[in-house]
Each structure stands twice: as C-alpha cells, then as structure tokens.
C-alpha positions as CSV (number, residue, x, y, z in Angstrom):
1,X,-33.6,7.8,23.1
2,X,-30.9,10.5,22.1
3,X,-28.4,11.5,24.9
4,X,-25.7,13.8,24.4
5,X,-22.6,13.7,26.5
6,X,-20.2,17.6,26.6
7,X,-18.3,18.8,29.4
8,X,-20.2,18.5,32.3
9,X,-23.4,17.0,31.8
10,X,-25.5,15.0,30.2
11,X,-28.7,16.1,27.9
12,X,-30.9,14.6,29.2
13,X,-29.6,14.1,32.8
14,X,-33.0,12.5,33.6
15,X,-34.5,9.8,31.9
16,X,-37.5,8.1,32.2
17,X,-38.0,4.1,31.3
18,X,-40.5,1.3,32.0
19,X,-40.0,-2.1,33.2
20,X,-39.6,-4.3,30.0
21,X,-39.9,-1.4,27.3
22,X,-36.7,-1.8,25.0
23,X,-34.9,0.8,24.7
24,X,-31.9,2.0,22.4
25,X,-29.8,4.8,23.5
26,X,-28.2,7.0,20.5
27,X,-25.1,8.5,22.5
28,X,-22.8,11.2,21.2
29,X,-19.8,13.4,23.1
30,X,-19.5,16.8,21.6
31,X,-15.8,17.7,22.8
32,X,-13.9,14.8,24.4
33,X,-13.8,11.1,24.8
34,X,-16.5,10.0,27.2
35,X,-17.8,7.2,28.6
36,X,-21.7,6.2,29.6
37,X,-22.3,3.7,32.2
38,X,-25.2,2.4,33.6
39,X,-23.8,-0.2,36.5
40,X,-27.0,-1.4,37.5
41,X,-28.0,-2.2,33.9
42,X,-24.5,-3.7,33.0
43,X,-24.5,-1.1,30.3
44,X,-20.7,0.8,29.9
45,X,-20.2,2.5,26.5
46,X,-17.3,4.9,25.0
47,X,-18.6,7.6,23.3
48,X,-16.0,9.6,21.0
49,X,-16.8,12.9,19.7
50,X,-18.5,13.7,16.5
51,X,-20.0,9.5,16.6
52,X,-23.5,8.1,17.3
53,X,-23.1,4.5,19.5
54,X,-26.0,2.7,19.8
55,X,-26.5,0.7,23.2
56,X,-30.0,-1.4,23.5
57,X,-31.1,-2.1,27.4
58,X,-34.4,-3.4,28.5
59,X,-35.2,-2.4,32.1
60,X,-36.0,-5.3,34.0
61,X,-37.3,-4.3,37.6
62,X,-38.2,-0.9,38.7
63,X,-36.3,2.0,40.8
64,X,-34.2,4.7,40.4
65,X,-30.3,4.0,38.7
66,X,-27.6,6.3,38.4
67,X,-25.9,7.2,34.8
68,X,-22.4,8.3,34.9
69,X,-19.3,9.4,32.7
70,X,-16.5,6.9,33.2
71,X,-13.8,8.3,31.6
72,X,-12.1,11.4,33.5
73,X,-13.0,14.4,31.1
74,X,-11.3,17.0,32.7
75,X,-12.5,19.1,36.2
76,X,-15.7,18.5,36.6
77,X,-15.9,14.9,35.4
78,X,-17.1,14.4,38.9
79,X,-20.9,15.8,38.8
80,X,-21.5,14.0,35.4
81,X,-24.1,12.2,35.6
82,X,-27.7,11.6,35.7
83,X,-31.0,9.4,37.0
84,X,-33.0,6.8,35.4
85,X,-36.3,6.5,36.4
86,X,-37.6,3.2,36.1
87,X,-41.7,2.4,36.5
C-alpha cells in the first residue's frame, strides 16, 4: 500500500485493513524528513525525501488507529495524520 508523506498530510489519510491481511506500506516524504507512526501497531518509521521504506504490519484485532508524522516538519506538523480502519 503506497502512502506518501508532504507538508501537511498524508495521501492517503485513510486507509482501510483487515484483521490478519499482511500488509507492506511503501512510504515516501516529498519535501522534508518525516516520520510515520502507527502506536497502536508498534510501527514508527523515518521517511526521508526522495526514498521508498518498506514497513510490513499485519493487523491483529479490529478498530479504528490513528497514523501520525513524528518528526516536527514545520507549522502544521500538528494535523498530520490519518485513520486506519481495521475490519
């Protein structure tokens, strides 16, 4: 699943899994260093510009978890983030 990371905001911001479906996240940051964290997943990734980092997760109960930058990227670093739906 491709997500891109630029200042503010995350394409996809919305992400759809199901319980014990692998999945591999291709992440990539367009301008800055940024981070990609999934708490509730124990997933936490840096993500520098212009690379493609690979992070495998297997959702293993269902609900909604929050995706977040981790890494200040400037004003606005506050309101990126995103939802993973989990069925």
């Amino acid at each position: 699943m491709k997500v891109h990371a630029r200042k503010f905001i995350f394409t996809p911001n919305h992400i759809a899994l199901r319980v014990g479906e692998p999945v591999v996240f291709e992440l990539t940051a367009q301008d800055v260093i940024m981070g990609f964290s999934v708490p509730d997943f124990g997933i936490r990734a840096d993500l520098p510009p212009g690379q493609v980092v690979r992070v495998a997760a297997t959702p293993k109960t269902a609900g909604t978890f929050a995706f977040l930058c981790d890494i200040f990227c400037g004003s606005g670093h506050e309101t990126m983030n995103g939802v993973m739906e989990v069925t």
